[in-house]
C-alpha positions as CSV (number, residue, x, y, z in Angstrom):
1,X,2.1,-26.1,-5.4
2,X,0.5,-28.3,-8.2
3,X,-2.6,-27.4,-9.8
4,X,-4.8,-29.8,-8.4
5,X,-3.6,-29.1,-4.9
6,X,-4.4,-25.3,-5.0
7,X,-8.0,-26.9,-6.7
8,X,-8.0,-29.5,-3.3
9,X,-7.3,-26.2,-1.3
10,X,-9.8,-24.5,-2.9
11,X,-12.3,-26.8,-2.4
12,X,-11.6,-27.4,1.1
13,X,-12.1,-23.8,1.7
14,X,-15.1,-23.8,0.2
15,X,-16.7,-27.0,2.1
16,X,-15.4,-25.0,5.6
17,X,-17.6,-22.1,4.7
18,X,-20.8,-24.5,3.8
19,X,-19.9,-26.6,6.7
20,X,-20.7,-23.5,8.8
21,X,-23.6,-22.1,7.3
22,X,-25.1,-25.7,7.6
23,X,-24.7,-25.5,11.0
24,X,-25.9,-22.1,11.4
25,X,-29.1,-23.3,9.6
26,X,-29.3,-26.3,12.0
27,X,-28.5,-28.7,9.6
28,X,-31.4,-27.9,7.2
29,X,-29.2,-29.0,4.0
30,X,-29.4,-31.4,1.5
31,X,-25.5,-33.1,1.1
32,X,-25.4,-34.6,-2.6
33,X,-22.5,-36.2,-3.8
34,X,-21.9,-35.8,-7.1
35,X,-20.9,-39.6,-7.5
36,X,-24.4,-40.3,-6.0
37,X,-26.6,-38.0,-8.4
38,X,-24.7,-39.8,-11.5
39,X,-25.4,-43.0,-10.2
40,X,-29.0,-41.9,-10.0
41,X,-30.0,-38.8,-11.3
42,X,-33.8,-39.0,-11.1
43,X,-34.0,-39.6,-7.1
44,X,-31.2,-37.2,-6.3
45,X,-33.1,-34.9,-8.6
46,X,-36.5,-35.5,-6.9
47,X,-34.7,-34.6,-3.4
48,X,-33.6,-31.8,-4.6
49,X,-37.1,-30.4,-5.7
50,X,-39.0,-32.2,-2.6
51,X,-36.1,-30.3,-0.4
52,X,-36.6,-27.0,-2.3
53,X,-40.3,-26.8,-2.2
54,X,-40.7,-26.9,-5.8
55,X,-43.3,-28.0,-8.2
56,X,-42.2,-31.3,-9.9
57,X,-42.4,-31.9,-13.7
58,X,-41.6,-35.7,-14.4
59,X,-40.8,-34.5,-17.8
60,X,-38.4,-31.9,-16.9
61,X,-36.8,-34.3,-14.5
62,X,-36.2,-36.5,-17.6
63,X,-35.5,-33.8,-19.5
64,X,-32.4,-33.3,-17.6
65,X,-31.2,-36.2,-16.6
66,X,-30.9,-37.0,-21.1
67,X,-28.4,-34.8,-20.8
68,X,-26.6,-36.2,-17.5
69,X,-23.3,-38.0,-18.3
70,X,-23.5,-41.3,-15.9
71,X,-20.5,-42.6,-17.2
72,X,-18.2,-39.7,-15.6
73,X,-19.0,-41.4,-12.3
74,X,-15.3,-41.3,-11.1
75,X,-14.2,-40.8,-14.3
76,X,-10.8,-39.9,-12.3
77,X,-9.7,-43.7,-11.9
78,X,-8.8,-43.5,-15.9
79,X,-6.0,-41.3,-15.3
80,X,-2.6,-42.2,-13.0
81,X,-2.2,-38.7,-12.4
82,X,-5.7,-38.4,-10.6
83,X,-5.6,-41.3,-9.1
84,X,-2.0,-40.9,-7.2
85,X,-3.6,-37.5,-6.4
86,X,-6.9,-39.2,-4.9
87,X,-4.5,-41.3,-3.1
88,X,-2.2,-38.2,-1.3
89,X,-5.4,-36.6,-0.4
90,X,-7.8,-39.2,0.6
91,X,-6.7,-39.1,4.4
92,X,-7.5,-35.5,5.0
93,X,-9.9,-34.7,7.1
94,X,-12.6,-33.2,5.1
95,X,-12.6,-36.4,2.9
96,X,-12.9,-38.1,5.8
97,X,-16.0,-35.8,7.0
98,X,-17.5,-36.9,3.7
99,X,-17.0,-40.6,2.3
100,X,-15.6,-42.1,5.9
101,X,-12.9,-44.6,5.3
102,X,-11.7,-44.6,1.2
């Protein structure tokens, strides 16, 4: 098995397990893409403290998002390899479950 398969495998795993425990916690879960927090880092970061109860600090929110990469929003579509790979997996049902039709 190729290395990004056993990755893919991996991840699916992973996303079974949170799958359940969000439905064990009735759906009280914030889903962030990360596709979506690089496109815009300062909502998606404000969520994030709104949905964790946490005190906000505009400057801390700025703070981090200096040193968020936007440009490595699907970075993937620069290399064949990932690409052909997005394109073998993109059917599965878990991608499905998360972006819908690709």
């Amino acid at each position: 098995m190729h290395l990004l398969e056993k990755g893919f495998e991996l991840w699916r795993y992973y996303l079974n397990i949170y799958f359940e425990h969000q439905r064990r916690l009735n759906f009280n879960a914030l889903d962030v893409k990360y596709e979506s927090f690089l496109e815009s880092p300062v909502n998606i970061l404000t969520q994030l403290i709104e949905f964790c109860e946490l005190r906000n600090s505009k400057n801390t929110v700025k703070d981090i998002c200096n040193v968020i990469d936007t440009t490595r929003k699907n970075a993937y579509k620069q290399d064949k390899d990932l690409v052909n790979f997005y394109h073998s997996v993109k059917s599965d049902i878990i991608m499905q479950k998360l972006y819908g039709q690709n």
